[in-house]
C-alpha positions as CSV (number, residue, x, y, z in Angstrom):
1,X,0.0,0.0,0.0
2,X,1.3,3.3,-0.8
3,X,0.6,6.8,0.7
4,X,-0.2,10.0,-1.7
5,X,-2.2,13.3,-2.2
6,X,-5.7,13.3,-3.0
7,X,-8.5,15.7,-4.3
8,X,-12.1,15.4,-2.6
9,X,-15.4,17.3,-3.2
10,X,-17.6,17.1,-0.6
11,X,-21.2,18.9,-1.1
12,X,-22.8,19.1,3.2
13,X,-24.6,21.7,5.0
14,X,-25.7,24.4,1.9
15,X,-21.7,24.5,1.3
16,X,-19.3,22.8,-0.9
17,X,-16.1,21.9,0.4
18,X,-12.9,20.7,-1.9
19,X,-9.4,19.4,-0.5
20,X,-6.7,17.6,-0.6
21,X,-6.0,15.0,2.0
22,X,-3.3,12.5,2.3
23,X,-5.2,8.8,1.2
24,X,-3.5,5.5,1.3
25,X,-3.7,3.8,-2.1
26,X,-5.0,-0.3,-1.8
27,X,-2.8,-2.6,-3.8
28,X,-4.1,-3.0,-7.3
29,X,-5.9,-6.7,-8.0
30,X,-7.1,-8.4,-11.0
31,X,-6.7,-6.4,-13.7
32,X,-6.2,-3.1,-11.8
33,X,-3.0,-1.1,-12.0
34,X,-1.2,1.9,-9.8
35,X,-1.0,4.7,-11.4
36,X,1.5,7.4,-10.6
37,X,0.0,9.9,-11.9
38,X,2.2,12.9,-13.8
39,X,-0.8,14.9,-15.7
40,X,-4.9,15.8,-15.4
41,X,-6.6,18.4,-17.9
42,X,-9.3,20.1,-16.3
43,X,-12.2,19.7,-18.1
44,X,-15.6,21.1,-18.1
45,X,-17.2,17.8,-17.3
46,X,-14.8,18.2,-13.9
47,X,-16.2,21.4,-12.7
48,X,-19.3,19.7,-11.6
49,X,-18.1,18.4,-9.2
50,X,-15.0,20.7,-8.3
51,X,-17.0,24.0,-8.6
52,X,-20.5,23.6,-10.0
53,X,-22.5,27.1,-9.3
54,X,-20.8,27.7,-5.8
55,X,-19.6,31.5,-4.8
56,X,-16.1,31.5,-5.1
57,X,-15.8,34.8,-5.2
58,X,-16.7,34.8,-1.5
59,X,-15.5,31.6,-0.7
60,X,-12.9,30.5,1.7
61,X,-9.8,29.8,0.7
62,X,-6.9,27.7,3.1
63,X,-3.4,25.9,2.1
64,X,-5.0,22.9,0.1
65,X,-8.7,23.7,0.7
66,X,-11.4,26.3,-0.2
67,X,-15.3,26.4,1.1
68,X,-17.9,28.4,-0.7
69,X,-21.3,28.4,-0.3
70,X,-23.5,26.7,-2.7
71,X,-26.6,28.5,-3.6
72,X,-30.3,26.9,-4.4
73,X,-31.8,25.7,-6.1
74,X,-28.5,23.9,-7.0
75,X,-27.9,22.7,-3.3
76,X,-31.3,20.8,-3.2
77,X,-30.7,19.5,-6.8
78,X,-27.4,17.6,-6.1
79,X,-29.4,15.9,-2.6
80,X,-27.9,12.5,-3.6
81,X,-24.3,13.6,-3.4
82,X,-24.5,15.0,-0.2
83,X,-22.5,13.9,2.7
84,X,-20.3,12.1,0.3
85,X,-16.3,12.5,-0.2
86,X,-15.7,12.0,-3.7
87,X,-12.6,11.9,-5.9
88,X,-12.2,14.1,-8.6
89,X,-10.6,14.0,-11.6
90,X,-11.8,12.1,-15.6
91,X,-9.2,11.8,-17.2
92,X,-5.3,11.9,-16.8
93,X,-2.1,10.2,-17.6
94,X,1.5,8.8,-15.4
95,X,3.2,5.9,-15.4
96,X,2.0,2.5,-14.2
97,X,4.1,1.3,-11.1
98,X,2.2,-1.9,-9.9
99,X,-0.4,-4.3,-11.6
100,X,-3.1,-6.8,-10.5
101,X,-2.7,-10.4,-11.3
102,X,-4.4,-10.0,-15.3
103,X,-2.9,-10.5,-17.7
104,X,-4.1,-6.8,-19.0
105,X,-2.9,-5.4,-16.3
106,X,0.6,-7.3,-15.9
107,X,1.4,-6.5,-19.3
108,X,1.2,-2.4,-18.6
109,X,4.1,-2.3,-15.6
110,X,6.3,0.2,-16.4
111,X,4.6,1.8,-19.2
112,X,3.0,5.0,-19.6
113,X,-0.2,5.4,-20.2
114,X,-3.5,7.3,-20.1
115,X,-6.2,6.7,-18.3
116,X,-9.7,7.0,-17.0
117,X,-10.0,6.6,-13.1
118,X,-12.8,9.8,-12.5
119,X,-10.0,10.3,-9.1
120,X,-7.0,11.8,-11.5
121,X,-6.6,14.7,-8.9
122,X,-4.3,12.5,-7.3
123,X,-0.4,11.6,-7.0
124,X,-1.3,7.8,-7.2
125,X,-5.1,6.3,-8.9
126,X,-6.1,3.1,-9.4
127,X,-7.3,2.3,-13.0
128,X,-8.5,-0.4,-14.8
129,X,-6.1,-1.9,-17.1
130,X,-8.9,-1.9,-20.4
131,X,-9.4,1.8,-19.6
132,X,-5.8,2.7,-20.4
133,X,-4.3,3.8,-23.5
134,X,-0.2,3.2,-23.7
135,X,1.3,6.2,-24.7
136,X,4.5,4.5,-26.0
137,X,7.1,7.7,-26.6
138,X,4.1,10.4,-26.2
139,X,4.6,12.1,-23.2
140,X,2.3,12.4,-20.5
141,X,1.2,15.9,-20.6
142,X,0.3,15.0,-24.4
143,X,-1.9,12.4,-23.4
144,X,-3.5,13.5,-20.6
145,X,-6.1,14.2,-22.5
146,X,-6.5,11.8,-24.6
147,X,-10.1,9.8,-23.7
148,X,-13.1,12.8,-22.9
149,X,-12.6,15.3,-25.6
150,X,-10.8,13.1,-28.7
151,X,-13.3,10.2,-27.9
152,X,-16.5,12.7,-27.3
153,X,-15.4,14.1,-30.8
154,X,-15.4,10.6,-32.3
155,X,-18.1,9.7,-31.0
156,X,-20.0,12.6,-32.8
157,X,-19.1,11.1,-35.8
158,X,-19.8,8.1,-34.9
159,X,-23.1,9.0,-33.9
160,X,-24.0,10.3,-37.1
161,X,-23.1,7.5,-39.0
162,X,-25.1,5.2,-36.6
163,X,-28.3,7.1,-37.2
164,X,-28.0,8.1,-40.9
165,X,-26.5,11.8,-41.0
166,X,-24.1,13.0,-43.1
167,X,-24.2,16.6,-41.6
168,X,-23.5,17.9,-38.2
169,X,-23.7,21.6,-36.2
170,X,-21.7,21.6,-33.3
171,X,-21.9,25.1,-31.4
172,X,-19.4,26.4,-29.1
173,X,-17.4,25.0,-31.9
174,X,-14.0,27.1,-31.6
175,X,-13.2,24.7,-28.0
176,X,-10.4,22.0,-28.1
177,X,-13.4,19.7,-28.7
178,X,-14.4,21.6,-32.0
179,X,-11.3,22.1,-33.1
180,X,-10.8,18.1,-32.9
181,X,-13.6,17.8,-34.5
182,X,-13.2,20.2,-37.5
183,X,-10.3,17.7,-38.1
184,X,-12.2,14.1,-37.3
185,X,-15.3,15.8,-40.0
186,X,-12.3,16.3,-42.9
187,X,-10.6,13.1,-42.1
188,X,-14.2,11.6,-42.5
189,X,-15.9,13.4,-45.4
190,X,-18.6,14.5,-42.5
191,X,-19.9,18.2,-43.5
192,X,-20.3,20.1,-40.5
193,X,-21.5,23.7,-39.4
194,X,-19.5,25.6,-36.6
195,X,-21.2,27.9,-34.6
196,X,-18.5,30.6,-33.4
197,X,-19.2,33.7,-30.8
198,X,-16.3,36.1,-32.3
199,X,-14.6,36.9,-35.3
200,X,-11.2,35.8,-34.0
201,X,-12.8,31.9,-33.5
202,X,-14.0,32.2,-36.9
203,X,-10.2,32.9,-38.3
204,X,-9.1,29.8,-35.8
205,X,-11.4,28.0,-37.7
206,X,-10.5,29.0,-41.3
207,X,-6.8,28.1,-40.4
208,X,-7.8,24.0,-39.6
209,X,-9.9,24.8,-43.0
210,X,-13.4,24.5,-41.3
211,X,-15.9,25.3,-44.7
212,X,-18.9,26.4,-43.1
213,X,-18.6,28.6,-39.6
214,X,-21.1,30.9,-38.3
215,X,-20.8,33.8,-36.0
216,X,-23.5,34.1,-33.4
217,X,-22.4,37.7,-33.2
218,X,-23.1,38.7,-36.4
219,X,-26.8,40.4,-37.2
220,X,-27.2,38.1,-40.0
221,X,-26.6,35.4,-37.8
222,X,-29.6,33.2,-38.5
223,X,-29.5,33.9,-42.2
224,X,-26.2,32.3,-42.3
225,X,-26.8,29.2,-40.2
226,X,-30.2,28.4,-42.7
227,X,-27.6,29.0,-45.4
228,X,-25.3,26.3,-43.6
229,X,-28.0,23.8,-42.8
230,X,-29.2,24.2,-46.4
231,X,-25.6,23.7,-48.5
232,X,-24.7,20.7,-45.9
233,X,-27.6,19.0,-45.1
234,X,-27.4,19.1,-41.3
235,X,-30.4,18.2,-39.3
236,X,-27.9,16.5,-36.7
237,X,-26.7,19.1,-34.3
238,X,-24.5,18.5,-30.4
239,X,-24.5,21.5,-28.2
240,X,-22.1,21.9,-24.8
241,X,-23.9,25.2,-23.9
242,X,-27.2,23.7,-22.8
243,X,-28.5,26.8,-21.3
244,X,-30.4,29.4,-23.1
245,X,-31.5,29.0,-26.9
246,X,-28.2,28.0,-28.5
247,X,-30.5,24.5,-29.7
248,X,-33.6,26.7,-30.1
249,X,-31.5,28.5,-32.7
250,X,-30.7,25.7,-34.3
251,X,-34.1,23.7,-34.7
252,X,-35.6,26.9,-36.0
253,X,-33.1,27.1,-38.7
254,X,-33.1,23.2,-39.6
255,X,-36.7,23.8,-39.8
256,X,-37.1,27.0,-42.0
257,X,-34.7,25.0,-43.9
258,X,-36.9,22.1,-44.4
259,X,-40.0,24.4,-44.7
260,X,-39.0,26.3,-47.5
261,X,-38.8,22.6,-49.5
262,X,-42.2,21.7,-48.9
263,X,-44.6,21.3,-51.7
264,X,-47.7,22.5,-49.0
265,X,-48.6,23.9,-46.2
266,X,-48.7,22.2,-42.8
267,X,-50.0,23.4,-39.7
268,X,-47.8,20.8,-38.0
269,X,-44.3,21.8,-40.1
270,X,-42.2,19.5,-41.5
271,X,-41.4,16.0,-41.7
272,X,-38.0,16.4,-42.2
273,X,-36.5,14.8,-38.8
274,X,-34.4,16.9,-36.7
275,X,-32.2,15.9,-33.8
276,X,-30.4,17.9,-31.1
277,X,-28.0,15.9,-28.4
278,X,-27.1,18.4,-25.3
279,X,-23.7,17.2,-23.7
280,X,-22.6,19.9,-21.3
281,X,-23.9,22.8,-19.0
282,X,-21.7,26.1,-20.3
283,X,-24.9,27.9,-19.5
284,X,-26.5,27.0,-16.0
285,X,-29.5,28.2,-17.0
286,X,-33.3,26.8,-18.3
287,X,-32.3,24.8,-22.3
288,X,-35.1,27.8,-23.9
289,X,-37.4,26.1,-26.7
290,X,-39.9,28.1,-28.7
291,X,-43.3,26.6,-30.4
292,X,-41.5,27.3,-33.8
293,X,-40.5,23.9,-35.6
294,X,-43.4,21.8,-35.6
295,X,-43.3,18.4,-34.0
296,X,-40.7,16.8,-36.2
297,X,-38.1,17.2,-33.6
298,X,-36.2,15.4,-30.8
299,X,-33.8,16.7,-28.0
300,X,-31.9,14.2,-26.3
301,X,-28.8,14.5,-23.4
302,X,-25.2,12.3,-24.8
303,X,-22.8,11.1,-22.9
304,X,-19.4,9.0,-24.0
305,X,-20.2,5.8,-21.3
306,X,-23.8,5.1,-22.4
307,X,-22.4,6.0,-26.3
308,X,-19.4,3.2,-25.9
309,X,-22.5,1.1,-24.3
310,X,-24.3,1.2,-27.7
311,X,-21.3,1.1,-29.9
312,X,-19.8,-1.9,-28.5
313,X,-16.6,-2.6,-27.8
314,X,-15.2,-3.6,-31.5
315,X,-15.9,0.5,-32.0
316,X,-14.2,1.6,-28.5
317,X,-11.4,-0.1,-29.9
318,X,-10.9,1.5,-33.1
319,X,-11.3,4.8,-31.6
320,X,-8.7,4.3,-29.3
321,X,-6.0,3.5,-31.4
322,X,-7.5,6.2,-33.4
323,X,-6.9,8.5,-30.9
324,X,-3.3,7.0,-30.1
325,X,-2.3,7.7,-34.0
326,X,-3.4,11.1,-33.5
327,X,-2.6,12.5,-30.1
328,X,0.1,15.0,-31.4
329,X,-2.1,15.9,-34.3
330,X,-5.6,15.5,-34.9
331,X,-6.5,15.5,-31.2
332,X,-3.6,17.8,-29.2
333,X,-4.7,19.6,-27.1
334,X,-2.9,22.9,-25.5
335,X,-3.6,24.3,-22.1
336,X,-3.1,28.0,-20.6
337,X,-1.6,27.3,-17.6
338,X,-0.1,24.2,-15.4
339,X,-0.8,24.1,-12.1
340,X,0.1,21.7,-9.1
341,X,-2.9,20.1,-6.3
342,X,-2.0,23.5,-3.9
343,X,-2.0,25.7,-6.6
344,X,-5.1,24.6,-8.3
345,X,-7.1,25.1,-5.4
346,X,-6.2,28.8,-5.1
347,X,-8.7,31.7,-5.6
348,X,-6.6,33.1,-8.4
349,X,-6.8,29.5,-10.2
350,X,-10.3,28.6,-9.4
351,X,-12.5,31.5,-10.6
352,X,-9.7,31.5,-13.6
353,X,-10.7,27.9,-15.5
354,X,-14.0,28.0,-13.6
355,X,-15.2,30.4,-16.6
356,X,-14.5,27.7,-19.1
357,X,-12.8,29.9,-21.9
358,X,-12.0,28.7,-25.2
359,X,-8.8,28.0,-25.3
360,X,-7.9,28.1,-22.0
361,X,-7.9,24.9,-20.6
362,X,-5.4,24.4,-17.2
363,X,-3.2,21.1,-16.8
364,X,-2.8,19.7,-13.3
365,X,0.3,17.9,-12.4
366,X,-0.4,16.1,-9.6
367,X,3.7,15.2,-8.8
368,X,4.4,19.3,-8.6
């Protein structure tokens, strides 16, 4: 058994309190492996539990350890988590320093590797051995994250092809995520329709030779999305914003697309079947939906477990080594700032990667 520094989240009491603590580390059996971990991206899909809607700004904030106050109706919302010390952490990658009795896990000693424990806020994890990817000469901060956003971006894709679409919108598209995914759609003959917020995300764009982006900025916004959906096809959209009427946006467009193709009138609009899948909370506020596309519609939540559920595992696979062939290219990912488990807990660091800004992701290294 070994001895290391840990991240918990604890939600109690109307307040949320995250720390680290020193936790021993059970010796790893069957096809479990140890994990010294060297590298953890933090990503959106972490903040839920490491900050959700608390008040940081008025939080308190210790050597290792802030407490904030978390407001309603979020407190009341999260009741089953509460009293519970949980790990936090996706995604991350180190070096594997002990191994169960599998074979799986024997054969990974010594190697480094990424992996997927959900505890990667940690100096030490314990993994399972067929939810690591062996890095071979990539280095650990390149493949920290190399399983939520490459494999949420392939899944996409994946996605469509499974249900018939040769077309996708994506929104909040300039993100690591998008930019992943501007590449997977090329690589793939996939035609897809960004949805930017500035001009300077639409010449990021341009550069990885995205075709069609759109600028929720611009006045003629909506004029330009129908003019997307119509040259590409795309009835398919995924959204990581959630809140306010980023999906409204895009069913009306898909469906003044369809409209304008119909031969007659319907007081129920189109039959042309659209398809919105919500896979994040940017925006913590009510998903908006207006009575303005008929019936033909369907908005559904994804996620990459219950996805690699459907797929099966003959897909996972494929993706995966997909992901390994790419993880300098296609699905690198760049971060603003590294930070170690003290420093990531600091005010300055928290209400920084808290806001979730393109292109500012933060890198923890758990080691210092």
């Amino acid at each position: 058994m070994i001895t290391g520094k840990q991240l918990f989240s604890t939600l109690a009491d109307g307040k949320l309190t995250v720390e680290i603590a020193a936790t021993s580390f059970p010796d790893p059996i069957g096809d479990q492996v140890l994990v010294q971990m060297e590298a953890a991206p933090i990503n959106p899909s972490d903040l839920a539990l490491l900050t959700g809607a608390a008040d940081l700004e008025n939080a308190e904030y210790l050597d290792g350890k802030f407490v904030a106050d978390m407001p309603e109706p979020f407190y009341s919302a999260q009741k089953g988590r509460h009293g519970l010390r949980l790990p936090v952490g996706n995604e991350g990658a180190g070096t594997v320093i002990a191994a169960g009795e599998g074979e799986a896990a024997q054969a990974l000693i010594g190697q480094r590797v990424a992996c997927l424990p959900r505890s990667a806020y940690s100096q030490y994890c314990i993994s399972d051995a067929n939810m690591c990817l062996p890095l071979g000469d990539v280095s650990s901060e390149d493949g920290a994250s190399a399983f939520v956003n490459p494999l949420t971006a392939l899944g996409f894709a994946e996605t469509a092809r499974m249900e018939g679409h040769s077309a996708i919108i994506h929104t909040a598209a300039a993100s690591n995520l998008g930019q992943m995914l501007v590449k997977i759609c090329k690589e793939d003959d996939i035609a897809l329709v960004n949805i930017v917020r500035t001009a300077e995300q639409v010449e990021l764009l341009s550069e990885l030779g995205a075709k069609h982006i759109v600028n929720s900025a611009d006045e003629d916004f909506a004029d330009k999305l129908r003019g997307a959906i119509e040259s590409t096809g795309a009835y398919l959209g995924f959204d990581p914003i959630g809140g306010g009427k980023a999906v409204d946006n895009c069913f009306r467009a898909m469906e003044q697309v369809a409209v304008a193709k119909m031969d007659e009138y319907s007081r129920y609009g189109s039959n042309q079947e659209k398809k919105m899948y919500i896979y994040g909370r940017l925006d913590m506020s009510p998903t908006i939906l207006t009575p303005a596309y008929g019936f033909g519609w369907t908005l559904s939540g994804w996620l990459l477990f219950p996805f690699f559920q459907k797929a099966g595992l003959e897909t996972m696979a494929r993706m995966r080594q997909r992901v390994l062939r790419g993880l300098t290219s296609t699905f690198a990912s760049s971060y603003k700032r590294k930070v170690d488990l003290e420093e990531m807990l600091t005010k300055e660091a928290v209400t920084d990667y808290r806001l979730m800004k393109t292109g500012e992701k933060y890198l923890v290294t758990p080691k210092g």
